[in-house]
C-alpha positions in Angstrom: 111.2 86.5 50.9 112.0 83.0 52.5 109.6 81.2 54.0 108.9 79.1 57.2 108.0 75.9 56.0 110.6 73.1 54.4 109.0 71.4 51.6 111.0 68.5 53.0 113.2 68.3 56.5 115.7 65.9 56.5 114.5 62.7 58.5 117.0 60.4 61.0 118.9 57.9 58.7 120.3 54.8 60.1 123.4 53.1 58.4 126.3 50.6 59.0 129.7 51.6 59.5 131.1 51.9 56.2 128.1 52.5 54.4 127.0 55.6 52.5 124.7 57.7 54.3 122.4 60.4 52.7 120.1 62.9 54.5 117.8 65.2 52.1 116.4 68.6 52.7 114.3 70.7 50.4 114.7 74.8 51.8 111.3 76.7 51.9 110.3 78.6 48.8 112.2 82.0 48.7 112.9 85.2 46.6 116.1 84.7 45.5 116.3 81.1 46.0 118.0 80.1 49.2 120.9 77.8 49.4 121.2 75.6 51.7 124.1 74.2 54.5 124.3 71.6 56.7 125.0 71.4 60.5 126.1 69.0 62.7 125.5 69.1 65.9 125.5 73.0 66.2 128.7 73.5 63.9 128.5 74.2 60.6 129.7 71.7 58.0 132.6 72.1 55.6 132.5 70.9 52.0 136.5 70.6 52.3 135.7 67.2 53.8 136.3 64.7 50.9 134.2 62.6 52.6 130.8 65.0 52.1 129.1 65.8 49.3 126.6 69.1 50.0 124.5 69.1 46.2 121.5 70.7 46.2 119.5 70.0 49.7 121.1 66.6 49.5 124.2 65.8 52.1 126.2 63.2 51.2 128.3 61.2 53.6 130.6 58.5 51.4 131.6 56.1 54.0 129.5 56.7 57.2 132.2 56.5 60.5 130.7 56.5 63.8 131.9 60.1 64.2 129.7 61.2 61.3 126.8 60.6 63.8 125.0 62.6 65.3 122.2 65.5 65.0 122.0 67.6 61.7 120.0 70.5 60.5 119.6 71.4 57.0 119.7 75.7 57.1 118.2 77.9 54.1 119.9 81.0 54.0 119.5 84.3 51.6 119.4 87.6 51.3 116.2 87.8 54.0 117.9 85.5 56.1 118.3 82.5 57.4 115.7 79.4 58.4 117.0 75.7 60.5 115.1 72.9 59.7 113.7 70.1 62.5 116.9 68.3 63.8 117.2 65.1 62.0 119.5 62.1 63.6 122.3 59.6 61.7 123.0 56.7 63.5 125.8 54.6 62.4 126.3 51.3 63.7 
């Protein structure tokens, strides 16, 4: 099972250069659990950026640059598949 509906989509998140940024997302209930990625601007996110931090539905940029904005969707994925959340913005100034 895995559900339409996000408890919580990630909303746009405007920071200063430098600054940390932090976009939350809690997936839709689902049977097993779903676990959840991040995507920036179509293209999946790798954790083997130092810079991220992917814990639960939270993404975690340490030091915003302006190349860390952009448009990112929080996607719940398990065995049933897989759901995208609304596209949230980061602006970084």
């Amino acid at each position: 099972v895995l559900r339409d509906d996000f408890r919580q989509p990630p909303g746009d998140v405007v920071v200063a250069a430098g600054d940390p940024a932090v976009l939350e997302c809690v997936p839709p209930r689902g049977h097993p659990e779903p676990s959840v990625s991040w995507m920036k601007d179509g293209a999946r996110l790798s954790d083997k950026d130092e810079r991220l931090t992917m814990r639960g539905g939270k993404l975690m940029v340490a030091s915003a640059r302006k190349s860390d904005a952009g448009v990112y969707v929080c996607v719940a994925t398990n065995v049933v598949g897989e759901r995208a959340s609304e596209p949230a913005e980061l602006v970084v100034f």
